[in-house]
N, C-alpha and C positions, 0 to 999 in steps of 0.2 A: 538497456532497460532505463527507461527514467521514471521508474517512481522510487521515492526515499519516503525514509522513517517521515512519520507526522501527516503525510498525504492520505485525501480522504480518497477512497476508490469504494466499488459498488464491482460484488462478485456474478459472474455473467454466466458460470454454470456449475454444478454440482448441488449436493443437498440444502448448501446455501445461499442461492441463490438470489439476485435481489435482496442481498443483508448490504446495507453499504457500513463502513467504519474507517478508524484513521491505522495506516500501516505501524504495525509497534517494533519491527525489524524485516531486513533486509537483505540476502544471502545472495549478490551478486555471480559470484561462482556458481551455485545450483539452479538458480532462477527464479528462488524459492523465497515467497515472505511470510510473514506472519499479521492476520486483520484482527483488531481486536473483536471479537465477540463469533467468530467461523471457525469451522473446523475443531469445536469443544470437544475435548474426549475426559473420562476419567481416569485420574492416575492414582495408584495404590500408593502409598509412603509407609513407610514402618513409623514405629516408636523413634524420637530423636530428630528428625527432618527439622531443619530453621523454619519453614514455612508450617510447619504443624508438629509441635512439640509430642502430642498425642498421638500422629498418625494418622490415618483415614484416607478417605477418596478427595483429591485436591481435582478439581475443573481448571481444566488449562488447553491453551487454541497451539494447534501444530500449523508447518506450512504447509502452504499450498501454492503449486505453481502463478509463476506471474504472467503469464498466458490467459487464467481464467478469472481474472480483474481489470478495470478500465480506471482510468482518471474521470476525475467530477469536473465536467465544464461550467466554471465560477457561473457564467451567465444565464444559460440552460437550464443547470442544475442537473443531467444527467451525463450518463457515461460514454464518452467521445474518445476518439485516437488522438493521437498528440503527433506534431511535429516541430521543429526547428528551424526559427524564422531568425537570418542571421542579419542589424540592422548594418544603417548606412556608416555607423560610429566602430563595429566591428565585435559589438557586445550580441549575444545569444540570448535569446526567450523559446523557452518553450511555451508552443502554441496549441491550442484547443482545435481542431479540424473541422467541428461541426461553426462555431461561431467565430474565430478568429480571435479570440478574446486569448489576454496572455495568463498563462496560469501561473510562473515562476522567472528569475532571471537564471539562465543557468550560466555565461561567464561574463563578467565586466568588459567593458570597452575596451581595446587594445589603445598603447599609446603611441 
């Protein structure tokens, strides 16, 4: 999986579909991330909670598999596949599929 915390992605099925937002976490092991402003539900809290002293219903986003989101290709502007174009110096970019355009470095040069 390569998307990480901060990446903007655009979700490609379920009730949210077409929401794009930036990833706020991660869950490599399940496959599972979290976009801000998808998959809202409400949650009950009692009296006492740090986030609401008084209790009530708090809006908060669950994961959802990283299957049903894409990468934003910088130059396009929409949602592309990505692959791994390793250069001639021996450092990694991950690549945008639709344009070629690079979206991240993911390792440095070897020496």
């Amino acid at each position: 999986m390569h998307i990480r915390k901060g990446d903007i992605v655009e979700v490609l099925t379920g009730n949210s579909s077409g929401t794009r937002g930036p990833v706020l976490s991660v869950d490599r092991k399940n496959g599972k991330l979290v976009v801000e402003g998808v998959n809202r539900v409400l949650k009950h809290v009692k009296r006492g909670h740090p986030k609401s002293p008084q209790g009530g219903r708090l809006q908060t986003e669950l994961a959802i598999d990283a299957s049903n989101v894409a990468l934003i290709d910088p130059q396009t502007n929409s949602p592309t596949k990505v692959s791994v174009r390793v250069n001639a110096d021996g450092s990694k970019d991950l690549v945008a599929r639709k344009s070629g355009a690079v979206i991240r470095a993911l390792a440095p040069a070897k020496k």
